[in-house]
N, CA, C and O atoms as a printed pandas DataFrame, in Angstrom:
     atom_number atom_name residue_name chain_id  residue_number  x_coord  y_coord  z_coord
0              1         N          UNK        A               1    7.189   -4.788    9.451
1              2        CA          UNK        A               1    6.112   -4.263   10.276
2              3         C          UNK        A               1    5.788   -2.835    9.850
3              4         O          UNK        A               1    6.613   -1.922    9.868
4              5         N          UNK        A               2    4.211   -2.691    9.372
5              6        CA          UNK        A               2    4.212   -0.801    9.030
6              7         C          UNK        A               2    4.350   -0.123   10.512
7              8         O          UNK        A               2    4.164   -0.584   11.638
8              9         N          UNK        A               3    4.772    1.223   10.019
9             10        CA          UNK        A               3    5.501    1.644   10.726
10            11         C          UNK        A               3    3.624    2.463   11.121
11            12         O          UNK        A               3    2.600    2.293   10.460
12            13         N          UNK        A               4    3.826    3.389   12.520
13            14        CA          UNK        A               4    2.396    4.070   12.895
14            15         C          UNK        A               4    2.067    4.837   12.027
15            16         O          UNK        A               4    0.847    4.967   11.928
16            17         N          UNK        A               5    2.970    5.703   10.997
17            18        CA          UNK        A               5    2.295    6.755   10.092
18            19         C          UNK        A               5    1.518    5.997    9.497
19            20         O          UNK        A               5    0.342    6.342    9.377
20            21         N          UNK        A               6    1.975    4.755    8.963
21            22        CA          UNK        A               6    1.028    4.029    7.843
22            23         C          UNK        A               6   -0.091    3.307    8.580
23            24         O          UNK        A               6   -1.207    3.128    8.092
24            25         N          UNK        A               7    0.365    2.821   10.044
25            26        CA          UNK        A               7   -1.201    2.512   10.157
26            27         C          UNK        A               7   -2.030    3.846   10.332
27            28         O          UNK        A               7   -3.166    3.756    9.867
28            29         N          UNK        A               8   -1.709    5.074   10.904
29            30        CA          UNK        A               8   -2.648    6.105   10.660
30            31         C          UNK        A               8   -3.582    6.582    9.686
31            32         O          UNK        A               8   -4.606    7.262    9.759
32            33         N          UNK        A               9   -2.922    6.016    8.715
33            34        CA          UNK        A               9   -3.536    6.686    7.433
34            35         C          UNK        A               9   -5.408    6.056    7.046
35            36         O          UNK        A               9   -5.903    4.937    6.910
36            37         N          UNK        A              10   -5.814    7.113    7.004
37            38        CA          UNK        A              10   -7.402    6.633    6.039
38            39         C          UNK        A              10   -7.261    7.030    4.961
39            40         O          UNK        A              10   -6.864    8.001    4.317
40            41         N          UNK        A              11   -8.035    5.223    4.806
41            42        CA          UNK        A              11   -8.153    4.830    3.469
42            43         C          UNK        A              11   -9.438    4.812    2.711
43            44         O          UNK        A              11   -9.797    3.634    2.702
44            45         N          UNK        A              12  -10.144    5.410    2.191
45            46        CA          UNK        A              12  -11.249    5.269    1.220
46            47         C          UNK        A              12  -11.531    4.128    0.467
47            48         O          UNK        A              12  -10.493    3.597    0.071
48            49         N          UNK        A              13  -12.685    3.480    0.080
49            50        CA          UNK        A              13  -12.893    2.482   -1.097
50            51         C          UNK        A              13  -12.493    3.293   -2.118
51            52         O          UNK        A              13  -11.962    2.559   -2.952
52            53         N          UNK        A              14  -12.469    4.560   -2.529
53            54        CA          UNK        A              14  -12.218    4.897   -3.821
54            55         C          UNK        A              14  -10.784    5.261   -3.779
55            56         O          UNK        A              14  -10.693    6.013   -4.749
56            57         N          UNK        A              15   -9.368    5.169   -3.135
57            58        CA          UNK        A              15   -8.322    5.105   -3.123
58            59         C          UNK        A              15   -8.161    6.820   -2.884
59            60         O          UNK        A              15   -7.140    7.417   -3.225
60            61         N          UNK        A              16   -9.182    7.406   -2.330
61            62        CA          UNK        A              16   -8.587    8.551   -1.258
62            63         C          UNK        A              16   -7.591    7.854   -0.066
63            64         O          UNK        A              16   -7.731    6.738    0.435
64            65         N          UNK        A              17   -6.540    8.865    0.229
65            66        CA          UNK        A              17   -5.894    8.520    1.792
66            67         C          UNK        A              17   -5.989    9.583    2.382
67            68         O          UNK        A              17   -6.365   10.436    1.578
68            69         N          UNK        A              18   -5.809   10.100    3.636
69            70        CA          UNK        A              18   -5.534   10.813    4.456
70            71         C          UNK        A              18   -4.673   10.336    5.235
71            72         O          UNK        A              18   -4.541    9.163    5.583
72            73         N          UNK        A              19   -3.782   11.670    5.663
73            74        CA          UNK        A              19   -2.469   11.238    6.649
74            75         C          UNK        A              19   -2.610   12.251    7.623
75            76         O          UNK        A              19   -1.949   13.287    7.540
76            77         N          UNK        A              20   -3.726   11.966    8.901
77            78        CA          UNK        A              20   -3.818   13.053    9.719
78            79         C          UNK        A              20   -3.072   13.759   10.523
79            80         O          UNK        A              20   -3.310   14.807   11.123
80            81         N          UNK        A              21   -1.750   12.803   10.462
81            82        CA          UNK        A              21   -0.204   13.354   11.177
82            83         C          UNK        A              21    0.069   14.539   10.192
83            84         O          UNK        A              21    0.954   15.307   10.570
84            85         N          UNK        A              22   -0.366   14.748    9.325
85            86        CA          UNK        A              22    0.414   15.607    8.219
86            87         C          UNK        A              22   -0.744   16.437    7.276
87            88         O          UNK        A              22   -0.676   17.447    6.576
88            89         N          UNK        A              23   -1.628   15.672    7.554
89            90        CA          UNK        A              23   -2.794   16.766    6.952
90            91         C          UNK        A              23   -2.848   16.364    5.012
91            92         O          UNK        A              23   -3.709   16.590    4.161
92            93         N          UNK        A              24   -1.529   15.717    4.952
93            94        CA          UNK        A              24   -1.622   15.659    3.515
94            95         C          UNK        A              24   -2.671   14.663    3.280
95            96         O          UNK        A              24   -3.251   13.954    4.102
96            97         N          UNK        A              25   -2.855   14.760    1.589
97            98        CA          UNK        A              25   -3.917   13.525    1.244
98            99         C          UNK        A              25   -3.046   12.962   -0.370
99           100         O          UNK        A              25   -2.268   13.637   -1.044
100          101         N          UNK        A              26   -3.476   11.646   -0.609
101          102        CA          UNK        A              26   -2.875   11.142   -1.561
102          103         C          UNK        A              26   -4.097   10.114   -2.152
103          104         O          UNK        A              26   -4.972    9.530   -1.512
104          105         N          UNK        A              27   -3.799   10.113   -3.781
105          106        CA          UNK        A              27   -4.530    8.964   -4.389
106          107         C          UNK        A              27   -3.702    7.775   -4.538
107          108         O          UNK        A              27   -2.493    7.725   -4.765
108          109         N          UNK        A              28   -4.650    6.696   -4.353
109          110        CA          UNK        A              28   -4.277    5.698   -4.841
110          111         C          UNK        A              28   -5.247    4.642   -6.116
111          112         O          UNK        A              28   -6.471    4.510   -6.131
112          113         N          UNK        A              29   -4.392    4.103   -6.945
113          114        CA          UNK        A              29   -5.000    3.236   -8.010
114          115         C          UNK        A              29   -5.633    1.843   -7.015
115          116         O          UNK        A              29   -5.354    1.620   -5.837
116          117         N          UNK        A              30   -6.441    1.134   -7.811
117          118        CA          UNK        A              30   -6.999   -0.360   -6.925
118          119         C          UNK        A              30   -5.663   -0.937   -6.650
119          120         O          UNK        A              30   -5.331   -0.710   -5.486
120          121         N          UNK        A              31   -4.857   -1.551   -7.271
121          122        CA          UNK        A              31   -3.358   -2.252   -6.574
122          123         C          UNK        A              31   -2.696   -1.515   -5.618
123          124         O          UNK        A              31   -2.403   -2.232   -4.661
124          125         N          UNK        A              32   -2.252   -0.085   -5.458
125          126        CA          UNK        A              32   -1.855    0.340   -4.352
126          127         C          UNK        A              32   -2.895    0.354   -3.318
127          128         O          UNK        A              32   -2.833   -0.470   -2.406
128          129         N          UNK        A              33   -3.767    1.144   -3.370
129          130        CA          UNK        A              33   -5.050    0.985   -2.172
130          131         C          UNK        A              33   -4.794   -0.568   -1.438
131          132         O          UNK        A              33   -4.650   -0.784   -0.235
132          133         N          UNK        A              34   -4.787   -1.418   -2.396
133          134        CA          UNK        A              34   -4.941   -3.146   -2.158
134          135         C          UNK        A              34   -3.473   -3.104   -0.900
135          136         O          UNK        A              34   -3.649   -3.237    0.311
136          137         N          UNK        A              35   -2.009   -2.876   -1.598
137          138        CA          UNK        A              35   -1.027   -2.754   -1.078
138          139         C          UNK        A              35   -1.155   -2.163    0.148
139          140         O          UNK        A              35   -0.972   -2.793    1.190
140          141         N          UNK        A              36   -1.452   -1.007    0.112
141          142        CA          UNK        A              36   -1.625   -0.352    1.693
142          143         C          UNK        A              36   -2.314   -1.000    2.484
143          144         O          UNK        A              36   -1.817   -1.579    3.451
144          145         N          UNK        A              37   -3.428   -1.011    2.239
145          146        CA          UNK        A              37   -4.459   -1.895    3.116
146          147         C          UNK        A              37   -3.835   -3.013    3.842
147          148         O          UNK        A              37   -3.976   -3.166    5.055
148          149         N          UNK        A              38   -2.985   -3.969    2.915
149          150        CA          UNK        A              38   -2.319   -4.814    3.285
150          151         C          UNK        A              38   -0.854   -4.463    4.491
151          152         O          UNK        A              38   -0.383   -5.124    5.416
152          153         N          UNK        A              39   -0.644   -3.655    4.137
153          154        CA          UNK        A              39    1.059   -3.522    4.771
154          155         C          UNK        A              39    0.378   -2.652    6.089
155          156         O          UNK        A              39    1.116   -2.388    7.038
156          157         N          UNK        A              40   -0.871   -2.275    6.105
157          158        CA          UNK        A              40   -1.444   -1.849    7.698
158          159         C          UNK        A              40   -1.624   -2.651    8.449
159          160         O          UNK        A              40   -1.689   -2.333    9.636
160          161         N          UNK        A              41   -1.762   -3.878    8.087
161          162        CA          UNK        A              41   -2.441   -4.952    8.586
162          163         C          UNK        A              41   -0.847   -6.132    8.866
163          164         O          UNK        A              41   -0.715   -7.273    9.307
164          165         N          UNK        A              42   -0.344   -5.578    8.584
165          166        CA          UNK        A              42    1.597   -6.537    8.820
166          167         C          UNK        A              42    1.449   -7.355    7.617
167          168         O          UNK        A              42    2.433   -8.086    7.504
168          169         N          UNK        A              43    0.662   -7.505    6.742
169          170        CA          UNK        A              43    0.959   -8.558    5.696
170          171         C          UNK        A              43    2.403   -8.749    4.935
171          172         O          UNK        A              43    2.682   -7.713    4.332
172          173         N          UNK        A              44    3.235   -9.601    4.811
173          174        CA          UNK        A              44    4.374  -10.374    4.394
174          175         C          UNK        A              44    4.370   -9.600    2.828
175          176         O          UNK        A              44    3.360   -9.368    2.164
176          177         N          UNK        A              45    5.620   -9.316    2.493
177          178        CA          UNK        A              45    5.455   -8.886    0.812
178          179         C          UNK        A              45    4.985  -10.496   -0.158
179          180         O          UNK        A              45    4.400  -10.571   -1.239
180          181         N          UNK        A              46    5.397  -11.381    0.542
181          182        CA          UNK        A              46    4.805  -12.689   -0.150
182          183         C          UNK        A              46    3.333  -12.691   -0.329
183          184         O          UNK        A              46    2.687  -12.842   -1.366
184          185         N          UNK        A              47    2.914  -12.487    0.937
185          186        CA          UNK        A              47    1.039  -12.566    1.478
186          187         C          UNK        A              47    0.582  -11.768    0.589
187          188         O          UNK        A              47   -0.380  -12.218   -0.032
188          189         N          UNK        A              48    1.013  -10.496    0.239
189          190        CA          UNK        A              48    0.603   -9.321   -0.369
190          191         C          UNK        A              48    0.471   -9.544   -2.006
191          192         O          UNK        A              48   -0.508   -9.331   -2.722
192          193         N          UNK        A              49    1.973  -10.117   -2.410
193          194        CA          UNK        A              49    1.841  -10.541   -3.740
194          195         C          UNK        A              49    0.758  -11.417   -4.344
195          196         O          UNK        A              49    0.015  -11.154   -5.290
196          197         N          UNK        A              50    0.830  -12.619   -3.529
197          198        CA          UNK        A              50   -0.297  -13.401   -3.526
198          199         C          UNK        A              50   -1.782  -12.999   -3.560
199          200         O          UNK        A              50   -2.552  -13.016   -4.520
200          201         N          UNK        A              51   -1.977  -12.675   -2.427
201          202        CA          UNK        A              51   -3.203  -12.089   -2.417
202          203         C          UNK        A              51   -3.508  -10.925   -3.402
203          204         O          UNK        A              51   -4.569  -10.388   -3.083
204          205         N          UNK        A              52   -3.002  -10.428   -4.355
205          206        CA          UNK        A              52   -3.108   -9.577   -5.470
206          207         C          UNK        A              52   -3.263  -10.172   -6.777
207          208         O          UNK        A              52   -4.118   -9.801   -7.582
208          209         N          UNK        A              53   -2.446  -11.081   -6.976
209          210        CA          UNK        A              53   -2.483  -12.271   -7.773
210          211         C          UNK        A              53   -3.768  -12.906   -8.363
211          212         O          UNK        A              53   -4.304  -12.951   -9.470
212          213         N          UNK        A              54   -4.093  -13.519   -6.741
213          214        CA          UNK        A              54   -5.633  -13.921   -6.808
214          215         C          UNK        A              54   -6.645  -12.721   -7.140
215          216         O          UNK        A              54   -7.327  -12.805   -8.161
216          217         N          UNK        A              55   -6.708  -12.095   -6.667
217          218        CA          UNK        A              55   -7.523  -11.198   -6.342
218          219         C          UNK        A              55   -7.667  -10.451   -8.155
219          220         O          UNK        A              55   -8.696  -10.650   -8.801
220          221         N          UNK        A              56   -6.628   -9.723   -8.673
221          222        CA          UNK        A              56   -6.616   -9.078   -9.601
222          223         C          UNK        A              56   -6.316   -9.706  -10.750
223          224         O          UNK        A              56   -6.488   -9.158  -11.839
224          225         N          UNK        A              57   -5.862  -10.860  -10.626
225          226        CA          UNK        A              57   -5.481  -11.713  -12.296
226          227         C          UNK        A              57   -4.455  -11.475  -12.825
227          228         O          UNK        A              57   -4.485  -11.554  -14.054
228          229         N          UNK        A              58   -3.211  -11.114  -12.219
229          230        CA          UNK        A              58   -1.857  -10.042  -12.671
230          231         C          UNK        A              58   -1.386  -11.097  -12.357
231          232         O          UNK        A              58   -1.652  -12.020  -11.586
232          233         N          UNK        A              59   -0.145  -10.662  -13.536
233          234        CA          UNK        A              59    1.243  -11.726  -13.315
234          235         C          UNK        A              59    2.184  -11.418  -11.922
235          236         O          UNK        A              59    2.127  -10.456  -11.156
236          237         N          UNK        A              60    3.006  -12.528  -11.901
237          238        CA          UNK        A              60    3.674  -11.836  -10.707
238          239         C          UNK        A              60    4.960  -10.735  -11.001
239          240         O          UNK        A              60    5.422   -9.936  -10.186
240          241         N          UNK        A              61    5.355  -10.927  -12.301
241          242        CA          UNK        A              61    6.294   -9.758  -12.337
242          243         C          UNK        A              61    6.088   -8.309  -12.454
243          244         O          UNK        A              61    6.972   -7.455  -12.383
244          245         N          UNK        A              62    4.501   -8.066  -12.691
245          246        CA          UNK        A              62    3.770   -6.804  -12.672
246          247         C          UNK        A              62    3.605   -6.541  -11.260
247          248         O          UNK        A              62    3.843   -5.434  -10.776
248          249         N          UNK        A              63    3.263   -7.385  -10.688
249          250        CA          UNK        A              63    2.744   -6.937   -9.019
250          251         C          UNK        A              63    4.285   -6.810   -8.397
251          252         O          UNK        A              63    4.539   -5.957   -7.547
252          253         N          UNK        A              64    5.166   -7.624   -8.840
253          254        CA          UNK        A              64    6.167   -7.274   -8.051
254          255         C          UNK        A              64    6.867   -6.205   -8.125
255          256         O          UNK        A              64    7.607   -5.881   -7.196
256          257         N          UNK        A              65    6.728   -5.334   -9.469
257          258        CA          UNK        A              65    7.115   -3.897   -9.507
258          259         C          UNK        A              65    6.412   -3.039   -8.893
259          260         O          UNK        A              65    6.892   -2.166   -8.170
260          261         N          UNK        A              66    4.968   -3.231   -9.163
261          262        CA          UNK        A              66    4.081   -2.372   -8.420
262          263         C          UNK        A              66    4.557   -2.370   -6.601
263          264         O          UNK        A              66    4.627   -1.376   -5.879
264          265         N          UNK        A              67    4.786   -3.580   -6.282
265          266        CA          UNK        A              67    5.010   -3.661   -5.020
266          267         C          UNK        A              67    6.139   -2.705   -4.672
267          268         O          UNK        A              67    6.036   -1.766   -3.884
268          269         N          UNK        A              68    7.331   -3.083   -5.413
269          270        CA          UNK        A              68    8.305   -2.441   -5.334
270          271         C          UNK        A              68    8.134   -0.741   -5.203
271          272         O          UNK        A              68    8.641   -0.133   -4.260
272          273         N          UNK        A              69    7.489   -0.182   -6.087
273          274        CA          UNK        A              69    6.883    1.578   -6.855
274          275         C          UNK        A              69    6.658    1.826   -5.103
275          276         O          UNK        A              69    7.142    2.631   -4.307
276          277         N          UNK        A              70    5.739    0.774   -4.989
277          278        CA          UNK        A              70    4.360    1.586   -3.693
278          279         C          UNK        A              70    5.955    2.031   -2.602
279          280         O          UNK        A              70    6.429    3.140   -2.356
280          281         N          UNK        A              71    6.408    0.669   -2.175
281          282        CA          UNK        A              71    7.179    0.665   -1.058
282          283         C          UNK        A              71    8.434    1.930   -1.498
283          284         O          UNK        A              71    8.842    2.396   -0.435
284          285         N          UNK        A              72    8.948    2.415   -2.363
285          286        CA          UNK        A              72    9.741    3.344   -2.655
286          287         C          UNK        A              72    9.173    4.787   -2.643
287          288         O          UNK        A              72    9.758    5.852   -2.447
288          289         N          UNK        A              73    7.822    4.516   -2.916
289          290        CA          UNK        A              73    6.898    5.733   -2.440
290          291         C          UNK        A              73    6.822    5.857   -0.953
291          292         O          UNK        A              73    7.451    6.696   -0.309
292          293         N          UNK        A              74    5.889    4.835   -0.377
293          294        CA          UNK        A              74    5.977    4.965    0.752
294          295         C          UNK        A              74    6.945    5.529    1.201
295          296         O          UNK        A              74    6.732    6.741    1.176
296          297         N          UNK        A              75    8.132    5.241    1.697
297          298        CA          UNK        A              75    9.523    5.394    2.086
298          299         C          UNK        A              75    9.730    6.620    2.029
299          300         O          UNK        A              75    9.879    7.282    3.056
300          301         N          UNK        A              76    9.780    7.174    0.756
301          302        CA          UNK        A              76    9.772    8.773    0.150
302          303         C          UNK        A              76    9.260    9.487    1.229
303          304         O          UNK        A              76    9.926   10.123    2.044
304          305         N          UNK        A              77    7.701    9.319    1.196
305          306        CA          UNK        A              77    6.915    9.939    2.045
306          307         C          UNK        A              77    7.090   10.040    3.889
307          308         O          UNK        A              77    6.694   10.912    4.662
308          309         N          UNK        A              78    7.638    9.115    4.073
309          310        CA          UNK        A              78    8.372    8.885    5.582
310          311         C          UNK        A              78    6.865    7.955    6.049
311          312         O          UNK        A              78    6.375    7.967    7.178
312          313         N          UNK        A              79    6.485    7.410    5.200
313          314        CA          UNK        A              79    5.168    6.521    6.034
314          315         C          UNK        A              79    5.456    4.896    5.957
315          316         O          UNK        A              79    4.598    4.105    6.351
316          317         N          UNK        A              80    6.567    4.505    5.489
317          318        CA          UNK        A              80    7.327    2.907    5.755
318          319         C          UNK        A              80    8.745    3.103    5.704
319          320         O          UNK        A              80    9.386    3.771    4.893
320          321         N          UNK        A              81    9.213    2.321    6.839
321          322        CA          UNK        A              81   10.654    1.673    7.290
322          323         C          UNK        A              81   11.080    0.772    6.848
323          324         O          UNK        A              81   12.167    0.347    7.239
Protein backbone atom coordinates (compact mmCIF):
# COMPACT_ATOMS: atom_id res chain seq x y z
CA UNK A 1 0.00 0.00 0.00
CA UNK A 2 1.78 3.63 -0.89
CA UNK A 3 2.34 5.12 1.94
CA UNK A 4 0.54 9.24 2.12
CA UNK A 5 3.89 10.93 1.15
CA UNK A 6 3.60 9.11 -2.12
CA UNK A 7 0.12 9.62 -2.63
CA UNK A 8 0.89 13.40 -2.02
CA UNK A 9 3.14 13.81 -4.53
CA UNK A 10 2.37 15.78 -8.05
CA UNK A 11 3.01 14.33 -10.86
CA UNK A 12 3.46 16.09 -14.26
CA UNK A 13 3.02 14.43 -17.85
CA UNK A 14 6.54 15.47 -18.34
CA UNK A 15 7.92 13.49 -15.20
CA UNK A 16 8.15 16.70 -12.96
CA UNK A 17 7.12 15.65 -9.16
CA UNK A 18 6.48 17.72 -6.38
CA UNK A 19 6.48 16.66 -2.74
CA UNK A 20 4.52 19.43 -1.00
CA UNK A 21 5.25 17.81 2.48
CA UNK A 22 8.83 18.72 1.74
CA UNK A 23 8.88 21.29 -0.84
CA UNK A 24 11.38 19.12 -2.69
CA UNK A 25 10.94 18.37 -6.46
CA UNK A 26 12.28 15.38 -8.42
CA UNK A 27 12.51 14.11 -12.14
CA UNK A 28 11.33 11.30 -13.41
CA UNK A 29 12.09 9.21 -16.82
CA UNK A 30 8.58 7.71 -18.70
CA UNK A 31 9.05 4.15 -16.69
CA UNK A 32 9.40 5.72 -13.32
CA UNK A 33 6.66 8.48 -13.82
CA UNK A 34 4.63 5.14 -15.17
CA UNK A 35 5.83 3.36 -11.70
CA UNK A 36 4.72 6.10 -9.45
CA UNK A 37 1.60 6.78 -10.96
CA UNK A 38 1.00 3.25 -10.43
CA UNK A 39 2.10 2.57 -6.74
CA UNK A 40 -0.36 5.87 -5.92
CA UNK A 41 -3.02 4.14 -7.08
CA UNK A 42 -2.14 0.57 -4.77
CA UNK A 43 -1.14 -1.21 -7.95
CA UNK A 44 0.47 -4.87 -7.14
CA UNK A 45 4.34 -4.95 -8.25
CA UNK A 46 2.85 -7.76 -10.64
CA UNK A 47 -0.01 -5.18 -12.05
CA UNK A 48 2.77 -2.67 -12.43
CA UNK A 49 5.20 -4.96 -14.23
CA UNK A 50 2.64 -5.94 -16.52
CA UNK A 51 1.15 -3.01 -17.28
CA UNK A 52 4.69 -1.61 -18.35
CA UNK A 53 5.32 -4.52 -20.37
CA UNK A 54 2.34 -3.82 -22.43
CA UNK A 55 2.50 -0.47 -22.44
CA UNK A 56 6.37 0.10 -23.23
CA UNK A 57 7.55 -3.12 -25.15
CA UNK A 58 10.32 -3.97 -22.39
CA UNK A 59 11.37 -7.23 -21.31
CA UNK A 60 10.52 -8.28 -18.01
CA UNK A 61 13.95 -8.44 -16.60
CA UNK A 62 14.52 -4.69 -17.49
CA UNK A 63 11.30 -3.55 -15.83
CA UNK A 64 11.99 -5.64 -13.01
CA UNK A 65 15.18 -3.78 -12.16
CA UNK A 66 13.75 -0.61 -12.95
CA UNK A 67 11.04 -1.57 -10.55
CA UNK A 68 13.39 -2.58 -8.12
CA UNK A 69 15.86 1.17 -8.67
CA UNK A 70 12.39 3.20 -8.29
CA UNK A 71 11.28 1.29 -4.99
CA UNK A 72 14.97 1.64 -3.39
CA UNK A 73 14.70 5.23 -4.32
CA UNK A 74 11.55 5.72 -3.12
CA UNK A 75 12.41 4.23 0.28
CA UNK A 76 15.64 6.42 0.36
CA UNK A 77 13.52 9.35 0.09
CA UNK A 78 11.06 8.28 3.01
CA UNK A 79 8.08 8.36 0.34
CA UNK A 80 7.46 4.18 0.35
CA UNK A 81 7.24 1.53 3.16
Amino acid sequence: MASEALKNLALSDTGFVFDPTTGNTYTLNETGLAIVRLLKIDKTKEDIIQSIISEYEVDSDEIERDYSDMIIQLTELGLYK
